[in-house]
matplotlib code that plots the C-alpha trace (Angstrom):
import matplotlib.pyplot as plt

x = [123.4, 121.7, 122.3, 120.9, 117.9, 117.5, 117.9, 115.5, 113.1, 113.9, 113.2, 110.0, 107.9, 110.2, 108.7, 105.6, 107.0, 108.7, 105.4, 104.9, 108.2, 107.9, 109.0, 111.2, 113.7, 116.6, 118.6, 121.7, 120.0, 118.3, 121.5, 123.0, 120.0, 120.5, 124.5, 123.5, 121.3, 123.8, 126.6, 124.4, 123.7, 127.6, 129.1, 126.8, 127.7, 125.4, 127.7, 125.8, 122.4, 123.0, 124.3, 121.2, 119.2, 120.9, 118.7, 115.5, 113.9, 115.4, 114.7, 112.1, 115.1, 116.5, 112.8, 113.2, 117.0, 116.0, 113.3, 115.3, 118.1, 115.3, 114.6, 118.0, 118.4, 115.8, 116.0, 120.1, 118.7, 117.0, 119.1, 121.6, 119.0, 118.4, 121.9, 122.5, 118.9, 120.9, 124.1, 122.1, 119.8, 123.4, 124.8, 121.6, 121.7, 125.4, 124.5, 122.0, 123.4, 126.7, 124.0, 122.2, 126.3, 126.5, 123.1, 123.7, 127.4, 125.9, 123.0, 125.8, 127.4, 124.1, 123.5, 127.1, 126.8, 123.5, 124.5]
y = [1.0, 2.0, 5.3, 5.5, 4.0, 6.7, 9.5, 8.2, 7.7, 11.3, 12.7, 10.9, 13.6, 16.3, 16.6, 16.9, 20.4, 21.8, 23.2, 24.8, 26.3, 30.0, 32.1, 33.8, 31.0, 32.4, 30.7, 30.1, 28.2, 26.0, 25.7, 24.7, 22.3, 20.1, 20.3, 18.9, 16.0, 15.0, 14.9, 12.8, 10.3, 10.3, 9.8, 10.6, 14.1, 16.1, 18.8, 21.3, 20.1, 20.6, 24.1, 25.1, 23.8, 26.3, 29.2, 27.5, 30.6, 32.9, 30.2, 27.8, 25.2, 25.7, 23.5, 21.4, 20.5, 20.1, 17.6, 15.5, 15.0, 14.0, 11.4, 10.5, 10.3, 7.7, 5.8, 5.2, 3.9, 1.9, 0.3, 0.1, -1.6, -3.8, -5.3, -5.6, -7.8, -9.5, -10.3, -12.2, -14.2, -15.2, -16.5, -18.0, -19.9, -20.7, -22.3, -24.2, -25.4, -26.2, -28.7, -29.7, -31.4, -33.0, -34.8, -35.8, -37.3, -38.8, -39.9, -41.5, -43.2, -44.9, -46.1, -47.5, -49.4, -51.1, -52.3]
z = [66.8, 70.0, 69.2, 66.3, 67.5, 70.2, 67.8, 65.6, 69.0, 69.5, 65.7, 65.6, 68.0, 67.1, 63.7, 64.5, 66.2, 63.2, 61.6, 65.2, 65.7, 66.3, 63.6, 66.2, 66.8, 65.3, 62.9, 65.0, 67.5, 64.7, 63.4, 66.8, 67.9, 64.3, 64.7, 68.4, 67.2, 64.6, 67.3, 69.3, 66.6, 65.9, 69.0, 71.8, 72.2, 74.2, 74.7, 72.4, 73.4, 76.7, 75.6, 74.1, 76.6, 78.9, 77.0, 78.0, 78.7, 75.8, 72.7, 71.8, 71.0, 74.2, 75.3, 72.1, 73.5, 76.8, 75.6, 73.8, 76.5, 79.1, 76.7, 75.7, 79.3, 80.0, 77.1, 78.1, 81.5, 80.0, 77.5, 80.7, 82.3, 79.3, 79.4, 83.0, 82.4, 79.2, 81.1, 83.9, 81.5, 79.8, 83.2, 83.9, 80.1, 80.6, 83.9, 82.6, 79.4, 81.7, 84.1, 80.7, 79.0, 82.6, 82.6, 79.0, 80.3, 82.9, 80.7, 78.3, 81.1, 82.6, 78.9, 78.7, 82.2, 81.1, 77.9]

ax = plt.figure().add_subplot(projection="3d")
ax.plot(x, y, z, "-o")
ax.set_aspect("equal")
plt.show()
């Protein structure tokens, strides 16, 4: 799921470049840099990406790969980020609803002893 939504982070800009892609770009690299989103989306294989982004200099989707692995990059920090946040806020709510059952008991006890 979160890969998805990172690919689709990534596409979004991406197509605004399509109409300005250089009618140089040869077709293997185009080939290559789609074959390198899909793996991404798959099974977050950058291995091709990070391939073409080798040939920064020599293709236009060398940049375009590049691009999108500095932002597949940060947006995987911060998801990371996200659940080390997620995990705490569940020890912190487990804590609390542990401390909210024993005032309740001890709530049901005081009730007992005055009646």
């Amino acid at each position: 799921m979160t890969r998805l939504a990172i690919v689709i982070v990534l596409l979004i800009p991406l197509t605004g470049c399509l109409a300005a892609l250089p009618a140089s770009s040869s077709s293997k690299d185009s080939a290559t840099f789609s074959t390198g989103l899909k793996n991404l989306e798959k099974n977050g294989d950058t291995a091709l990406l990070k391939n073409l982004a080798g040939k920064k200099g020599e293709s236009a989707w060398g940049n375009y790969s590049n691009s999108v692995l500095k932002i597949y990059s940060i947006q995987a920090k911060k998801i990371k980020s996200l659940q080390k946040k997620n995990a705490s806020l569940n020890r912190k709510n487990k804590k609390l609803q542990d401390n909210l059952d024993k005032l309740n008991q001890i709530n049901l006890e005081l009730e007992k002893r005055t009646n």
